[in-house]
C-alpha positions in Angstrom: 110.7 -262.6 173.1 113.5 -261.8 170.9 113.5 -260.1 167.6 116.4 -259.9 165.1 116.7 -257.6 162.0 119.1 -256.1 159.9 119.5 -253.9 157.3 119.0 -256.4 154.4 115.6 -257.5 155.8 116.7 -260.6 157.2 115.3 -261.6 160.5 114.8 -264.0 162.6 112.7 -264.5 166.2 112.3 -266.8 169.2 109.8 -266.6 172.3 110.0 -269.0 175.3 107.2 -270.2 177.5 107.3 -270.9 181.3 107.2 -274.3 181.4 104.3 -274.2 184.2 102.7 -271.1 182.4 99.0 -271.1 181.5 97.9 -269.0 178.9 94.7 -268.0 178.0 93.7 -268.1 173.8 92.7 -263.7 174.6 95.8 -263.2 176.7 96.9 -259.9 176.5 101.3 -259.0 176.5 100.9 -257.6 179.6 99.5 -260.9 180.9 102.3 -262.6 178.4 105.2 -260.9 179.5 104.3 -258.4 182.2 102.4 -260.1 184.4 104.5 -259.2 187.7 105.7 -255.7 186.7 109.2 -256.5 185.9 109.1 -256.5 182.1 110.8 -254.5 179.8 111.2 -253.4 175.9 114.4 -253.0 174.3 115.6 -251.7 171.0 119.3 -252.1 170.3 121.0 -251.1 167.1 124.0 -252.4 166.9 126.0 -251.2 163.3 127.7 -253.9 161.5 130.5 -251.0 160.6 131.2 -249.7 163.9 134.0 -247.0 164.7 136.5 -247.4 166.9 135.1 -247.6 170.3 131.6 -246.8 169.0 129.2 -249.1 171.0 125.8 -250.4 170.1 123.1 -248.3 171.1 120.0 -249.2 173.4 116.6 -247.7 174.2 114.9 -249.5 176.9 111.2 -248.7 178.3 108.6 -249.8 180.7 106.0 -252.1 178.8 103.2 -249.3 178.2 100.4 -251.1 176.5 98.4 -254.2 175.7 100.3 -255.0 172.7 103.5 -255.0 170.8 102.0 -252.2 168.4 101.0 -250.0 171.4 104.1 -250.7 172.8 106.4 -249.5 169.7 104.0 -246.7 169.1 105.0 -245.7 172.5 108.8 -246.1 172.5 109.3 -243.9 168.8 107.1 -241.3 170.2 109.3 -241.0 173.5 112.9 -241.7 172.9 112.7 -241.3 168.8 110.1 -238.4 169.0 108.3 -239.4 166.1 104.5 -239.9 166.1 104.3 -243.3 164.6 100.6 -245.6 164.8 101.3 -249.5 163.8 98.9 -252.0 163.1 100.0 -255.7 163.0 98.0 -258.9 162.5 98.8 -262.5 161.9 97.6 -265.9 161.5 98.9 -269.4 160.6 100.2 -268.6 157.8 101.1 -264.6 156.9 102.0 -261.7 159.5 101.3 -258.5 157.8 101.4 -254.7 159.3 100.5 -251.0 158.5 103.2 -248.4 159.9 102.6 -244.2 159.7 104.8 -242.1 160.7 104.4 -238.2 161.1 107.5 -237.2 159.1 109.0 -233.4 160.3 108.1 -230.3 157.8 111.2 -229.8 156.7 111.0 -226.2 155.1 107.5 -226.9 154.0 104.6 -225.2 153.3 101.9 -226.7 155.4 100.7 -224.7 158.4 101.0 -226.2 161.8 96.8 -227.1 162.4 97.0 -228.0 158.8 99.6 -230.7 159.7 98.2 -231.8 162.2 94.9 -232.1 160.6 96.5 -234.0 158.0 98.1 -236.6 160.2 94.7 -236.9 162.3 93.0 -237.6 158.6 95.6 -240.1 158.0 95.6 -242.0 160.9 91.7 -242.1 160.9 91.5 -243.8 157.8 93.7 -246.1 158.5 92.0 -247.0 162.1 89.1 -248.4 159.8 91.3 -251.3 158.5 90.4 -254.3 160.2 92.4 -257.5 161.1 90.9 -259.8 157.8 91.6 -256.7 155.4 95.7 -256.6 156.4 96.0 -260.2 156.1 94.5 -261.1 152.9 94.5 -257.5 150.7 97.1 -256.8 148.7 98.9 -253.7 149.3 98.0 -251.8 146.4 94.1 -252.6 147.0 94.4 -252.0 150.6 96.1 -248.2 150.1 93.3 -247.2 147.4 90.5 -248.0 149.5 92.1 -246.1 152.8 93.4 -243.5 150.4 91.5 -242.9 147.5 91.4 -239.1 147.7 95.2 -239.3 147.9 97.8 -238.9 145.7 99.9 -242.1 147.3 103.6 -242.3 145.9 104.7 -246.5 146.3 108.5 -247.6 145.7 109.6 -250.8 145.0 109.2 -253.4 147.8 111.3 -254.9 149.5 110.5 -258.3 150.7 111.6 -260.1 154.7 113.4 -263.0 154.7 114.0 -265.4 157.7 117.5 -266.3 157.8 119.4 -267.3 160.8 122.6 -266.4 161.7 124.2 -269.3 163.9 126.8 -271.2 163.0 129.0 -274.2 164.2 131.8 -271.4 164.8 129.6 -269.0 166.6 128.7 -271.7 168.5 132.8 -272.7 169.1 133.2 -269.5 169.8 130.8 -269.0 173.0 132.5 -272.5 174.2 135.8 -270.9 173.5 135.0 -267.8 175.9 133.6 -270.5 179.2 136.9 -271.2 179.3 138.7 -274.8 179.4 138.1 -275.9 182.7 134.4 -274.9 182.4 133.8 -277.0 179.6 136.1 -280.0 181.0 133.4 -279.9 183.2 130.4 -279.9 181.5 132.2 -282.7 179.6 132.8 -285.0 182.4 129.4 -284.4 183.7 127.7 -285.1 180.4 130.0 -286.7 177.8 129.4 -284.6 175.1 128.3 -280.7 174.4 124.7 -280.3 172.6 123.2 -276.8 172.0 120.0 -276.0 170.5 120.0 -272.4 168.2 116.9 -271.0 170.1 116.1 -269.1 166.6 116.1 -272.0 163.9 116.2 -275.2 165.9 119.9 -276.0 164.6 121.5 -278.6 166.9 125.1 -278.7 167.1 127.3 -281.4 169.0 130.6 -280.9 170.4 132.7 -284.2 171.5 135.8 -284.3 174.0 137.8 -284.2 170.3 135.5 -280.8 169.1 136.3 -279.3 172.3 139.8 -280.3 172.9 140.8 -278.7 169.2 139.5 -275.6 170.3 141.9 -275.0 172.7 144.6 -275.9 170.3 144.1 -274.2 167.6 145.5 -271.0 166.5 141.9 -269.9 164.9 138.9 -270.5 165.6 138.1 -271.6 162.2 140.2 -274.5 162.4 138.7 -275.8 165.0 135.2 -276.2 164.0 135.0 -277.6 161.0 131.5 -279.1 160.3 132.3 -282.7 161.4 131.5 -285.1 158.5 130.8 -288.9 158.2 133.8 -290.1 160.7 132.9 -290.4 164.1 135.0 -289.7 167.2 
């Protein structure tokens, strides 16, 4: 299962299935993903303005919990230190969550017990929200009826898009870095190149012509130009 966000809201996902897998309609993720002990979560965050050597940073931990909520809640509140409860539910047609987060005093006022008895508070009205309420309340509704004693402060949403970011020069590219003789290869054996984007379903197709232009080229670019009505 892989998960891609960036700063923009703009995501895109992709899970694969064990061909001889059978899964049960109440599996749990462990069963999903960690059914012989060797699974593992992953957070990278990569910055699209990197500094000179600067390299993308990764938290990795075991897979504590019987779902993704659990299993986030877990990694903030070890390598992010952050007491953070999640709440996610989806059907056929919406996916819609509830994240708290214990933000740090910061020169306030608030006495340790009464902090903590206000995130306890919190995070007990929120435990009451059920599955149906998350998918079909509107946010607004759903906040006043957890949090009608509160004063609750909203700022101006901001809305996920799907939005995938393969391309026929990404996908040059990767053929670029096998190397020539690897894809002379693959071409012999098969006659043509075809690869699936795993995220969108995009299928791209790369001929002895596509692939023999990428070796000539100066750029990368000019070599994989999306082919139009002539045929090779």
């Amino acid at each position: 299962m892989v998960v891609e966000c960036d700063a923009a809201l703009k995501l895109r996902a992709t899970a694969k299935i064990a061909e001889e897998a059978e899964i049960a309609d109440e599996a749990s993720l462990q069963q999903l993903v960690y059914l012989h002990g060797q699974g593992r979560f992953a957070i990278t965050l990569d910055p699209a303005d990197k500094l000179p050597g600067q390299q993308p940073y990764q938290g990795i931990v075991a897979l504590d919990g019987d779902s993704v909520s659990t299993v986030i809640e877990n990694y903030m509140l070890r390598s992010e230190q952050l007491d953070t409860k999640l709440w996610l539910a989806a059907n056929q047609n919406v996916a819609r969550g509830l994240l708290l987060q214990k933000l740090p005093q910061d020169g306030g006022t608030a006495s340790g017990a009464e902090d903590v008895d206000t995130w306890n508070r919190t995070v007990t009205l929120a435990s009451t929200v059920s599955n149906e309420e998350l998918l079909s309340t509107d946010i607004m509704t759903l906040l006043q009826r957890l949090y009608w004693e509160e004063t609750v402060r909203v700022f101006e949403p901001r809305h996920p898009l799907f939005q995938c970011s393969c391309s026929r020069e990404k996908v040059g590219n990767m053929l670029k870095l096998l190397g020539r003789d690897e894809v002379d290869d693959a071409l012999n054996d098969l006659g043509k190149l075809e690869i699936n984007c795993d995220f969108c379903g995009q299928h791209y197709t790369f001929d002895q012509v596509d692939c023999t232009q990428l070796f000539i080229t100066d750029t990368l670019s000019d070599a994989v130009q999306v082919p139009g009505s002539q045929q090779h």
